[in-house]
C-alpha positions, 0 to 999 in steps of 0.5 A: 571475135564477134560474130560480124567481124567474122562475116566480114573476114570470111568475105575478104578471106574467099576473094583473097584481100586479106593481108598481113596480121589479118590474114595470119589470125583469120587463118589461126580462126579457121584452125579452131572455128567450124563457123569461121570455116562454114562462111569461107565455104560459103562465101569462096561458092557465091564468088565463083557464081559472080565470077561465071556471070561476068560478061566477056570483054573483047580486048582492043585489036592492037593490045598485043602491039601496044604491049611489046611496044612498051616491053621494046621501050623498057628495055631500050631505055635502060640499055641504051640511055640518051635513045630516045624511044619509039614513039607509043600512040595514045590508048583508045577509049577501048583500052582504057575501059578495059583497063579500067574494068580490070582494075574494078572486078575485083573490088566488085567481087568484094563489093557484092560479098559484103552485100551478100553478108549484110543480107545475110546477116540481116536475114539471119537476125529476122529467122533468130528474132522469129525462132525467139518469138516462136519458141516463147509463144510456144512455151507460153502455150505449154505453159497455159495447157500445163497449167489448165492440165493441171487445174483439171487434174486437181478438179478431178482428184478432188471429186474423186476424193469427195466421192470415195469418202461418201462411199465409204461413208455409206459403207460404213454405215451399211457395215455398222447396220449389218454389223449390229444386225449380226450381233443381234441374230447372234444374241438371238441365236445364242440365247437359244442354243443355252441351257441353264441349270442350278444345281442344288445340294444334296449333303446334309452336311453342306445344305447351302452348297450349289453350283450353275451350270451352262450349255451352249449346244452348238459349241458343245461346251459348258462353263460350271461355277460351284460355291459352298462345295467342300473341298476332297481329299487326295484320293476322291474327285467331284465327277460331273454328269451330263443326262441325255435321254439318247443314252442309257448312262450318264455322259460324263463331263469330267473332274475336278476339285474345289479350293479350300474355299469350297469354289471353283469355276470349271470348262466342261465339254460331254464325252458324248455329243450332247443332244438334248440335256434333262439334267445335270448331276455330280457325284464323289468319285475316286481320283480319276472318276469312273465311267459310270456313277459309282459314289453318291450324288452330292449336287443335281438340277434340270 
């Protein structure tokens, strides 16, 4: 059922037109349709409105008479035929009209309904085309602030990106400088903190015998590389000694051997914290070493 049959119906249903299979199927609308049973709502409150603005109508004054004179002329008619009935005087102008209205309210009342739907309806197209025109001018502005949002978002993005990238640029080149500055304070620094010293050979069976040794003071650890140094039996260990004039005995550095090939390359650190080194020494020990020299000193340097 459209929407404007239904104000139709609904009009006619509040002044009690309806007939028939119209009746019986608006009235099956009303069990389903909220909206069907919201116009009869308001359509039954405009027809008791019109009904109390109504103007009185004074009946004529021999109305009652006229009435029983016509109820008195039925009944005598059907009763008694061949009578001949009392003579009815002609209706007055004011009966007439009064007849005459009555027989036109009704379809007044029905009337002013359908004006008032028409109104209605056309007022309620104007409101929806409106609500229509508002909602799209609506979204049409959320749609320009959303778009313009998000032009500035990415603006934004993009200065921020361009800007954290030159910082880090500088950063970097910042990092690097005083990356390259530390490496050379460091380079500076340890050359100063190393001792270097060649150890030469005092066999006379193995003259080319030698050995490098150096000291990297604030580590307190050396690296020993030996060449030419031949290798000992089971029982004896070359023993390395550290000469420190801050004791009275060698410190010792400790043991090892050579491979058959007479090399070796040795991680050393001092028994004692090393100060000041005035030379470096090795001598042939028994396994295991002493705590002092005790064997002969095969290789020395400062």
């Amino acid at each position: 059922m459209s929407r404007d049959e239904l104000q139709e119906l609904a009009a006619l249903y509040a002044v009690d037109l309806l007939e028939g299979e119209e009746l019986l199927a608006f009235e099956r609308e009303l069990a389903i349709n909220p909206e069907a049973r919201l116009a009869v709502e308001r359509f039954t409150a405009t027809s008791d409105v019109l009904a109390l603005t109504a103007e009185e109508v004074e009946p004529p004054a021999d109305l009652e008479d006229r009435i029983f004179s016509e109820i008195y002329s039925s009944d005598v008619s059907a009763s008694r035929p061949g009578l001949i009935p009392m003579h009815i005087p002609p209706e007055s102008p004011d009966t007439r009209a009064s007849r005459s209205f009555g027989s036109w309210f009704p379809w007044g009342i029905a009337a002013a309904f359908a004006v008032t739907s028409l109104i209605f309806w056309v007022q309620r197209s104007e409101v929806a085309d409106r609500f229509e025109t508002l909602q799209s001018e609506y979204s049409e502005k959320v749609d320009a602030l959303l778009t313009e949002h998000s032009r500035e978002m990415n603006n934004l993005e993009a200065s921020f990106t361009q800007r954290v990238e030159s910082l880090l640029a500088e950063h970097s080149q910042e990092l690097n400088s005083l990356e390259a500055e530390v490496e050379k304070l460091e380079s500076q620094g340890a050359l100063q903190n190393l001792r270097i010293a060649v150890l030469k050979s005092q066999l006379e069976s193995a003259p080319n015998a030698q050995a490098v040794a150096v000291w990297n003071a604030s580590r307190q650890t050396g690296r020993l590389t030996v060449s030419e140094l031949p290798a000992l039996s089971e029982d004896q260990d070359y023993q390395l000694w550290i000469i420190d004039p801050a004791y009275e005995s060698p410190v010792s550095a400790g043991v090892f051997n050579t491979s058959d090939a007479g090399t070796l390359e040795y991680s050393f650190s001092g028994s004692e914290s090393i100060s000041t080194i005035n030379a470096f020494a090795l001598s042939l020990e028994s396994k295991g070493g002493n705590a002092s020299p005790q064997g002969p000193i095969v290789l020395v340097g400062n």
